[in-house]
C-alpha positions in Angstrom: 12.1 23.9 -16.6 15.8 23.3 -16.3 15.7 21.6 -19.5 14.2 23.2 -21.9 13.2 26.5 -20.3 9.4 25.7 -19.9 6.5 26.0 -17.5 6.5 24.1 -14.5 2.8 23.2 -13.4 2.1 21.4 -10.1 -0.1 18.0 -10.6 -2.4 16.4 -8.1 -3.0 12.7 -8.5 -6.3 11.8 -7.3 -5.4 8.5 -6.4 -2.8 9.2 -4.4 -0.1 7.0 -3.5 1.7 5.0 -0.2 3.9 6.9 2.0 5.7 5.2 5.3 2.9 2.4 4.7 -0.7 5.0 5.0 -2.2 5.8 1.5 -2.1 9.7 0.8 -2.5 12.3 -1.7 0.2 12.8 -4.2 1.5 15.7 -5.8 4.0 15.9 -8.3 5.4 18.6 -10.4 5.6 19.0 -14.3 7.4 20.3 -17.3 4.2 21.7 -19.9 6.4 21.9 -22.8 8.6 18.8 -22.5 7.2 16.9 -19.5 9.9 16.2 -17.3 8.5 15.6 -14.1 9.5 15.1 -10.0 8.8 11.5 -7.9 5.5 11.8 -6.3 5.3 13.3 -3.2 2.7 13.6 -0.4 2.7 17.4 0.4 2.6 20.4 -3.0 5.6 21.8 -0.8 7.2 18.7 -0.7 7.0 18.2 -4.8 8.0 21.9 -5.1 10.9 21.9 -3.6 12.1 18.7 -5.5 11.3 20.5 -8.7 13.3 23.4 -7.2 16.2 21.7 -6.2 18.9 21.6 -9.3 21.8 18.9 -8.8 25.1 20.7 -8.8 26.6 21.1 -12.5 23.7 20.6 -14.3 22.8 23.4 -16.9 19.8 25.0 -16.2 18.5 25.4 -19.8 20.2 22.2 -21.1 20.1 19.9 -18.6 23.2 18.5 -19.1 26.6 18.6 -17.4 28.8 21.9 -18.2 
């Protein structure tokens, strides 16, 4: 977790969720210590990627700007 350093788990909503109008599964990915979390998305890749990605200046143990 770029947060606070935890595991990040990937979560699969069984009730899915709307995407471009069809319903679908979602996936979303998760902090297990502090629960920050990614926007649903409709692929694991998808929601994986977004947990992945780290907006530029942001600490990646304190989430805050350096």
């Amino acid at each position: 977790c770029p947060f606070c350093g935890g595991k990040a788990r990937m979560q699969f909503d069984y009730e899915g969720a709307i995407f471009n109008g069809k319903w679908d599964f979602a996936y979303y990915a998760h902090c297990t210590k502090c629960r920050a979390m990614t926007s649903v998305r409709n692929r694991s890749e998808a929601a994986s990627e977004l947990w992945n990605a780290r907006a530029e200046g942001v600490s990646q143990t304190l989430g805050r700007k350096e």
